[in-house]
C-alpha positions in Angstrom: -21.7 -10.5 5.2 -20.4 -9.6 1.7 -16.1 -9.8 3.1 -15.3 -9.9 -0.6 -16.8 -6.6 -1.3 -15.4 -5.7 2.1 -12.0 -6.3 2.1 -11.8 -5.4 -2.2 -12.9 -1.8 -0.9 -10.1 -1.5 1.5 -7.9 -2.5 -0.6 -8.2 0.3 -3.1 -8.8 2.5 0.1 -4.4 1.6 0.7 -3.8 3.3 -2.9 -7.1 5.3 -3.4 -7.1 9.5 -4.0 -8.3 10.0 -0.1 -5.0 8.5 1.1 -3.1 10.6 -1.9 -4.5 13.8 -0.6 -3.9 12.8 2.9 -0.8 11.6 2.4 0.6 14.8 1.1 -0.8 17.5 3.5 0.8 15.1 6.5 4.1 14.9 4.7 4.0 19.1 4.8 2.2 18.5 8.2 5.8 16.2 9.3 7.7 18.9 8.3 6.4 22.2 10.4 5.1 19.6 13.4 7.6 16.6 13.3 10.8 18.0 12.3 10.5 21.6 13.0 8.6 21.3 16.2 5.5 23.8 15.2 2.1 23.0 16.5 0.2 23.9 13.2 -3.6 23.4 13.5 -4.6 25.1 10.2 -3.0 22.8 7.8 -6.7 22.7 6.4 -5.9 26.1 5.3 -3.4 25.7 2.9 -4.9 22.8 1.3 -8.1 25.0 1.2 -5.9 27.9 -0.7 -4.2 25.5 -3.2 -8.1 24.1 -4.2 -9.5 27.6 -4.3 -6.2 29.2 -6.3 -6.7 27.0 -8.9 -10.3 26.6 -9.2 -10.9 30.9 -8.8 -8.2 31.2 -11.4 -9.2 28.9 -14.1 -13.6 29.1 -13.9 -13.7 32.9 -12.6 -10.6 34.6 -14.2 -10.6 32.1 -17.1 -6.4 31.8 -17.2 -5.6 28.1 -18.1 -4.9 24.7 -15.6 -1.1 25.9 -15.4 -1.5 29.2 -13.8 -4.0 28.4 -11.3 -1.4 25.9 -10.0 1.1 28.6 -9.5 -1.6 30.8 -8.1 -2.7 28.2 -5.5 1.0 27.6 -4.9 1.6 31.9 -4.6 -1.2 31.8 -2.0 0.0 29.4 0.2 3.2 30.5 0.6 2.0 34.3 1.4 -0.7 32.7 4.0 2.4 30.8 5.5 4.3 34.6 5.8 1.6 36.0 7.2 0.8 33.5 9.4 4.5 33.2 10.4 5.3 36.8 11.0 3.7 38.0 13.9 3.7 34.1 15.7 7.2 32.5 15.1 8.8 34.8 17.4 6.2 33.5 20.3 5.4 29.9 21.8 4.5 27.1 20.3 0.9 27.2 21.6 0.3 31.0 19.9 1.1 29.4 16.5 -1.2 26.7 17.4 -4.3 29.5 18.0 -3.1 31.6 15.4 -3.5 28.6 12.6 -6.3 26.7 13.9 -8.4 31.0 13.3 -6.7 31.1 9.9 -8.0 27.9 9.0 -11.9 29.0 9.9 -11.4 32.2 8.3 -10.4 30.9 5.0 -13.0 28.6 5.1 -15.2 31.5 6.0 -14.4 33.3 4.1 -14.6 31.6 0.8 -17.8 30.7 1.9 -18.8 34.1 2.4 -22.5 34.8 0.0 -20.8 38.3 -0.3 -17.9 36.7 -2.7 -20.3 34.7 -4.3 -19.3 35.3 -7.7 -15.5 35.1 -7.3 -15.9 31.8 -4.9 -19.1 29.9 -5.5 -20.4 30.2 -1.8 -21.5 27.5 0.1 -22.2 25.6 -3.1 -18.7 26.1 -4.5 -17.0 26.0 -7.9 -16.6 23.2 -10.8 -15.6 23.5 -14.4 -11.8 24.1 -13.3 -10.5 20.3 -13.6 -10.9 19.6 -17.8 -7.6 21.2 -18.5 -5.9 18.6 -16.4 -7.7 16.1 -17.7 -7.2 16.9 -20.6 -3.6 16.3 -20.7 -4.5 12.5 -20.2 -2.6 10.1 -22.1 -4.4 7.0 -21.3 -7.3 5.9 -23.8 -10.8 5.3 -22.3 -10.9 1.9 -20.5 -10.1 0.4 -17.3 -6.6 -0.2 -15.6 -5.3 -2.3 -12.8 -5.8 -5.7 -11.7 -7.4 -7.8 -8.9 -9.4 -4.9 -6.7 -7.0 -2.2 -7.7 -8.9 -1.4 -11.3 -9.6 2.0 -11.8 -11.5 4.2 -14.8 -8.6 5.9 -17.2 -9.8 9.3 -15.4 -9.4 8.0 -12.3 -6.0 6.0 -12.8 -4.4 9.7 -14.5 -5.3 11.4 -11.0 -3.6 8.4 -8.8 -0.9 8.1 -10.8 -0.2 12.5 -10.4 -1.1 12.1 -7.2 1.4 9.3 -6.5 4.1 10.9 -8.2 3.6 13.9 -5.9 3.5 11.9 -3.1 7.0 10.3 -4.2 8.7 13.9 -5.2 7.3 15.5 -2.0 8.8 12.4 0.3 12.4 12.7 -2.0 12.3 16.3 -1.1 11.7 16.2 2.5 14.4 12.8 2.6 17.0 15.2 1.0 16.3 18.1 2.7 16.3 16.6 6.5 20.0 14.9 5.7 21.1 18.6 4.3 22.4 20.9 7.1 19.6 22.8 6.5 17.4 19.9 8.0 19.9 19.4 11.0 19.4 22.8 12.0 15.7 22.3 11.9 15.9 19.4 13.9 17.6 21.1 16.2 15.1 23.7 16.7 12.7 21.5 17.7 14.6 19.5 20.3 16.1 23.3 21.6 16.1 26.5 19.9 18.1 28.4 22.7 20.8 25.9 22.0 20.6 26.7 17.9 20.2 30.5 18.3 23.4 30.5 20.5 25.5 28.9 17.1 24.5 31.7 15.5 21.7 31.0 13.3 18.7 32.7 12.4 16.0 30.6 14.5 13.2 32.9 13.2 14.1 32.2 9.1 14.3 28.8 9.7 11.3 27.9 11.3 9.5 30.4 8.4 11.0 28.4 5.9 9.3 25.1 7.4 6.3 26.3 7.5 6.1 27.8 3.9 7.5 24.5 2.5 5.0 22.4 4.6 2.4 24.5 3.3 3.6 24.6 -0.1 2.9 20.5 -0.4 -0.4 20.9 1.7 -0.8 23.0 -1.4 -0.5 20.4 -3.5 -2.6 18.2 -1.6 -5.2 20.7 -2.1 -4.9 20.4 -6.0 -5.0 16.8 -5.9 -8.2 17.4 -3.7 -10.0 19.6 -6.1 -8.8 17.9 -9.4 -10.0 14.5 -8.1 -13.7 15.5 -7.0 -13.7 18.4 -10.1 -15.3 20.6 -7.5 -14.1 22.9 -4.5 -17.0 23.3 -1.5 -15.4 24.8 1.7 -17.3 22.4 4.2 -14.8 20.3 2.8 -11.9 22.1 4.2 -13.1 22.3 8.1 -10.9 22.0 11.2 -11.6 18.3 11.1 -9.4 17.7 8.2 -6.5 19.2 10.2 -7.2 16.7 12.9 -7.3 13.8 10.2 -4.2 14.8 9.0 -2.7 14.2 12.2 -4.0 11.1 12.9 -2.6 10.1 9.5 0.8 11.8 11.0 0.8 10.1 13.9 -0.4 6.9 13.2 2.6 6.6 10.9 5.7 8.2 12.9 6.2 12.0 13.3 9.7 13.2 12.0 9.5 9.6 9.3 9.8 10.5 5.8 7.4 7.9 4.7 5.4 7.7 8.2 2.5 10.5 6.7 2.2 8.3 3.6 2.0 4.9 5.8 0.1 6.4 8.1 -2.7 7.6 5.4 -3.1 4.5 3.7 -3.5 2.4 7.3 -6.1 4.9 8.0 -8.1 5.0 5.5 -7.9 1.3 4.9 -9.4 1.2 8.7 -12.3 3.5 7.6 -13.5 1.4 4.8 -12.9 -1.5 6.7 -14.9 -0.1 9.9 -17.4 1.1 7.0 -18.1 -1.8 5.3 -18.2 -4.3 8.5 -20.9 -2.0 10.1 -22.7 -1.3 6.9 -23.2 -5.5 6.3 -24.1 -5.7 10.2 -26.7 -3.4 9.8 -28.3 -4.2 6.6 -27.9 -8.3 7.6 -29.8 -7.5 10.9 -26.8 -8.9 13.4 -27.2 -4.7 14.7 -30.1 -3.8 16.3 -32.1 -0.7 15.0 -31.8 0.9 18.4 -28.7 0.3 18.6 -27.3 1.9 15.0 -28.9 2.6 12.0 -27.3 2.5 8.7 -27.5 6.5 8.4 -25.4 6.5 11.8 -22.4 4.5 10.7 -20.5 7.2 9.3 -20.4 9.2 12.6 -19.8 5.7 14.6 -16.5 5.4 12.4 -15.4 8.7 12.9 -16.5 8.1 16.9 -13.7 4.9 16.8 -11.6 7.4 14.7 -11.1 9.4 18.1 -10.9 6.7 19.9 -8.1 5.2 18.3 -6.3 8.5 18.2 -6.3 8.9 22.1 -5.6 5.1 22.9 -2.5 5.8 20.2 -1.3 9.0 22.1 -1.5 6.8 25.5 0.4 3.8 24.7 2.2 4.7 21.2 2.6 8.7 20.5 5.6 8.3 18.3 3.4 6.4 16.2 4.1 2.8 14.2 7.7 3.5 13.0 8.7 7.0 15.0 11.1 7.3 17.7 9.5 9.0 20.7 12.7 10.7 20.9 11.5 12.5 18.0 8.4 13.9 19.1 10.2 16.8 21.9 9.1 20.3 21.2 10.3 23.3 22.8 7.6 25.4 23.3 9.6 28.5 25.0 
C-alpha cells in the first residue's frame, strides 16, 4: 500500500477546508448545545441559509460578494427568531423536532423546481464566488511545505477560513468568561435556579441560538466559497449529525474542542479512506466482501460506530468535563 500517499492526505485533511467548515458550525453548534443546553438538530439549516444568501444575492439579484454576506448573515439570524419563538419557552426535546423540520424544509425548499430561477433547484447555483476571489492577494503558485502545499486559490480560502475559525473561538472564549456566558451556563445546568435571580431565561437562550447560528452562517460561506457552488443535497440532516460528532469528539462546552474535534475527524476519514481504498485496489479485500465503490459508505458505517462507542465510554468527549454535558430539559 501507498502509506505515503496515505498518511500526506491526512495530513492536509487536519488543516484542509472540510475541517474549516466543520470546525465553525460545531463552534456555533458548542454554543446553543454545550453551553446553553439546546438540543439543536438543524444546524444544517443555518449553514444552508448563509451558502444560499450569498450565492441568491450575488448570481440571481446581481448585488456584489459583500452584501450577500450580510444577506446570508440577516437570514440566519431571522431563521434563529423564528425558530426560537414559539420553542424556547418548551422542552428541550420540542427544540430538538422543531430544528431537525426546519432543516429539511430549507433544504426543501431551495430545492423546490418551483424556485428554480431564484435557487438553481436540485442542480444549484455557481458564478457567486469570483468576487471573493478576486480580492486575492497571493500571485498564482503554490504555498506550503511538506504535504501541506496548497494552489494560491486554495491557500486564500484556508487562510479566511482559519481566521474565522480563530475570531469565532476568541468570541465564544470572551463571551463564556463575561457574565453573559455565566448566566448561559447556568441555564443549562438549571434554568429554574437562573429565572428565580431574576433574569430573562427566554432572551438568553434566543440569544445563543442566534449567535450559534450566526457562525454556522459563516461556515456556510466558507462552504459555498470553497466548492464555488451551492447544491442542497449538500446541506442534509447528515451534516447536523457530523457536526456533532465533530462536537463531541472534541469536548462539548471547550472553546477549541469543535475545532479539535473537526480536524481528528476528518483526519480519521481520509485515513479510513485511503487504507480501504489501497486494500481494495491491492487485492488484500475480497470483492465480496467490499468493492472500491462501497468504501465511502463503509467509512461513514465506522463513522457511527465510533460515535456510539464514544457516547458509551467517553460522552464528554477528548478534553470535556462530563460535568459539562447536564441539560435541563424541563
Amino acid at each position: 500500500m501507498d502509506w505515503s500517499s496515505i498518511l500526506s492526505d491526512a495530513a492536509r485533511s487536519a488543516i484542509g477546508l472540510e475541517t474549516v467548515i466543520y470546525g465553525l458550525a460545531a463552534i456555533g453548534l458548542n454554543v446553543q448545545f454545550g453551553y446553553a443546553g439546546l438540543l439543536n438538530f438543524g444546524q444544517a439549516a443555518f449553514v444552508a441559509i448563509g451558502a444560499y444568501g450569498l450565492a441568491i444575492t450575488v448570481t440571481v439579484a446581481g448585488f456584489p460578494f459583500f452584501v450577500g454576506l450580510a444577506v446570508g448573515l440577516v437570514g440566519a439570524v431571522l431563521l434563529a427568531v423564528l425558530l426560537g419563538i414559539p420553542t424556547l419557552r418548551l422542552r428541550a426535546d420540542y427544540l430538538a423536532i422543531a430544528t431537525i423540520a426546519a432543516a429539511e424544509i430549507v433544504r426543501l425548499v431551495v430545492r423546490s423546481s418551483t424556485l428554480r430561477e431564484q435557487t438553481g433547484g436540485s442542480s444549484g447555483l455557481t458564478g457567486f464566488a469570483e468576487g471573493f476571489y478576486a480580492l486575492n492577494p497571493l500571485p498564482r503558485d503554490t504555498y506550503g511545505f511538506g504535504p501541506w502545499q496548497f494552489s494560491e486559490r486554495l491557500t486564500w480560502i484556508l487562510l479566511v477560513g482559519w481566521v474565522l475559525v480563530a475570531l469565532s473561538c476568541l468570541v465564544v472564549f470572551l463571551l463564556m468568561r463575561s457574565p453573559w456566558g455565566r448566566v448561559l451556563k447556568g441555564i443549562r445546568e438549571d434554568e429554574d435556579a437562573v429565572r428565580s435571580l431574576g433574569k430573562n431565561v427566554y432572551a438568553y437562550k434566543m440569544q445563543a441560538l442566534v449567535l450559534g447560528g450566526v457562525i454556522g452562517a459563516l461556515a456556510g460561506f466558507v462552504f459555498a466559497v470553497g466548492r464555488a457552488s451551492v447544491q442542497p443535497d449538500l446541506y442534509g440532516t447528515e451534516l447536523t449529525f457530523f457536526v456533532y460528532t465533530v462536537l463531541l469528539l472534541g469536548g462539548a462546552a471547550r472553546v477549541f474542542g469543535p475545532v479539535v474535534g473537526a480536524a481528528i475527524f476528518w483526519v480519521v476519514l481520509s485515513l479510513t479512506q485511503g487504507v480501504l481504498v489501497n486494500m481494495v485496489n491491492a487485492g488484500y479485500m475480497p470483492s465480496w466482501l467490499m468493492t472500491s465503490t462501497q468504501v465511502g459508505q463503509f467509512r461513514f458505517m465506522l463513522v457511527g460506530l465510533a460515535l456510539m462507542l464514544l457516547m458509551i465510554y467517553r460522552p464528554q468527549g477528548i478534553f470535556g468535563d462530563r460535568r459539562e454535558l447536564a441539560i435541563d430539559a424541563r
